[in-house]
Every structure is written in C-alpha cells, then in structure tokens.
N, C-alpha and C positions, 0 to 999 in steps of 0.2 A: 954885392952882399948876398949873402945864401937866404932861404925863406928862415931857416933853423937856428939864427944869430940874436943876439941883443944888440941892438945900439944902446952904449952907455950913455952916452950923449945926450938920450934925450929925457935921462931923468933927472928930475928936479936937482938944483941948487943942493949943497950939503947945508946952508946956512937957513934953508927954511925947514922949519923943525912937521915932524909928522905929528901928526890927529892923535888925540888922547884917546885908547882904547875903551870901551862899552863897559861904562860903572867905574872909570878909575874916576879918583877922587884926589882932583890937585894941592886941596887943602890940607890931604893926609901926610903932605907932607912935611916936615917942619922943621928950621933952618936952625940950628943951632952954631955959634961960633962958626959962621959963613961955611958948615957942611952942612948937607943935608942927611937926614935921618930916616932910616926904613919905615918903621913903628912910630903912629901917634904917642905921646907920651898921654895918659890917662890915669886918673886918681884911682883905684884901686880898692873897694869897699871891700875886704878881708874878711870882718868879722858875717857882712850878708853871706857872702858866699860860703863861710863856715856852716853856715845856717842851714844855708840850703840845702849844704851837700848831707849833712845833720838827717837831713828831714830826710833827703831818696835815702840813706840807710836804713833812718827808722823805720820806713814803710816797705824795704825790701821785703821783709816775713809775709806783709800782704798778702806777696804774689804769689809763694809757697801755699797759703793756706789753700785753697782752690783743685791746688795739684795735692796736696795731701788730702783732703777729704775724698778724691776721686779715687785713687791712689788705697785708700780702705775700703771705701766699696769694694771696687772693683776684687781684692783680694779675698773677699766674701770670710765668713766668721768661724771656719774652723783655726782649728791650730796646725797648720802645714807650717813648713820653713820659709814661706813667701810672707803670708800674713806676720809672721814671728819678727821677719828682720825690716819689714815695714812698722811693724812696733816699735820693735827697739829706737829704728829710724826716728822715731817719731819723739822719742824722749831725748837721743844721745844730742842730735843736733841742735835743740834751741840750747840745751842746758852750755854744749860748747858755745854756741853764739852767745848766750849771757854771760859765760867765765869772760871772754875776751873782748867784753864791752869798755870795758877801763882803759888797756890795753890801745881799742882805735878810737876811741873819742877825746883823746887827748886835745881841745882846740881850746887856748889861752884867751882870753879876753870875749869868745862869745856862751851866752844861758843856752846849752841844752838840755837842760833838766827835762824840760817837758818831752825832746825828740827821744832821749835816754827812755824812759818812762814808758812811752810808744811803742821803741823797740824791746822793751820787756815785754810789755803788754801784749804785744804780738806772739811773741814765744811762748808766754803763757797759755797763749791761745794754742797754737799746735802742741802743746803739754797736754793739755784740755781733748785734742781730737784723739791724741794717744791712750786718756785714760779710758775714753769712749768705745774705743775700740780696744780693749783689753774686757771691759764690760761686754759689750758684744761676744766677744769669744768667750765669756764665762770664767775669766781669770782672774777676775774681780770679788775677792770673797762677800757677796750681799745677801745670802738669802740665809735660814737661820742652820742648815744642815750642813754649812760652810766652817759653823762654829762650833759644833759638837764635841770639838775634842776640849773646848772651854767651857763646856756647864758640867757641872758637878750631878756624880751618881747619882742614880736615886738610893734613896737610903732603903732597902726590906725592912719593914714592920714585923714578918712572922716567916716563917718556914714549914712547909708542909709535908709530911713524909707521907709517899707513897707507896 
C-alpha cells in the first residue's frame, strides 16, 4: 500500500453513530408521529413581541435627534441653500413620519398608545429643533420691527407750512 492511501477498513463500524457536535442540543429535537422535526415547536408571545417592536420604532426619532442638532450647528445661521434645506429637513420628515403612523402600527390585540405617543413626541421634538433654527437664522418674525406693516399710522394732529 502507497504512504498516500486510506484504508477503509479501519474505520469504525457504520452502526456506531458519531459524537454530537459542540452546543447541539439532542432535546431540540422532537418526535412527532414517529418523524422527527427540525424546529422546537414553542408558544409564541405575539402580542410581547408586538410590543417591543412598538417600542424600537418609537424611539427610532431618538437617534435622529443627536445628528439633527449637530447637523444645525454645523450649518452655522445664515441663510445659504445648505442651512435652508436642513430646515426644511427638519419639518418635511417628522410631519411624513407622523402622516404614516396609522398606516404602520397597525398591531391587533396589543396597547400601543403610549409607544404611539413616544413616537410623536419625538417628532415633535425635531419640529421643535427646526423652529430653533429658523429663529436662529432670523426667519422667525419676534422682534417688534418684524410687525410694522401691522400697527396702524400715526394719526398727524397739525401740519406745518414752510
């Protein structure tokens, strides 16, 4: 025999079965009407999981808020077309994300009132950085020379010829 062969010969028996690989789990298996089954079968808590998933949407806007306050700094407070459509930004998308709140929370049998409520309340929030920064750039009518074209004339008392 060459050094570069197999003897078959000298492995094991077909009828002794091989070593359960590292973390298998013999119990996961489970014998139904004498087959056996890939997948445990396991009860299924629907409405927690509704819940949860509830929640990581609600607090998606979180994660925005962070990047949009930097996000206005950074574009400093004049009125260029960077600052403008980081504005804009800043109203068009939560107001979309709240139109289409109805639309994906659609989940029967679980209370998300309060995750619902969350996810507005977040949007309101980046509403809130956008009106801040519309302030900052001076676009915000506050001060009383803003309102001038709404006070009424002064009335003249007399006329004087010169």
């Amino acid at each position: 025999m060459s050094s570069w062969s197999i003897d078959y010969t000298s492995i094991n028996s077909p009828l002794k079965k091989p070593a359960n690989p590292v973390g298998f789990e013999p119990s996961a298996l489970q014998h139904r009407n004498g087959t056996k089954s890939v997948r445990p079968v396991t009860s299924h808590d629907d409405v927690a999981l509704k819940i949860k998933r509830a929640w990581d949407v609600a607090m998606g806007p979180a994660k925005t808020i962070p990047m949009n306050a930097i996000m206005i700094y950074m574009s400093g407070n004049g009125v260029q077309i960077f600052s403008v459509m980081i504005t804009v930004m800043l109203f068009i998308t939560p107001i979309k994300a709240i139109m289409s709140l109805g639309q994906r929370s659609k989940q029967p049998g679980a209370d998300l009132l309060v995750s619902k409520l969350t996810f507005i309340g977040l949007h309101l929030l980046t509403i809130c950085l956008g009106v801040y920064k519309i302030n900052a750039m001076g676009l915000l009518p506050t001060t009383t020379s803003d309102m001038l074209a709404f006070l009424p004339h002064k009335h003249v008392q007399e006329y004087a010829a010169l």
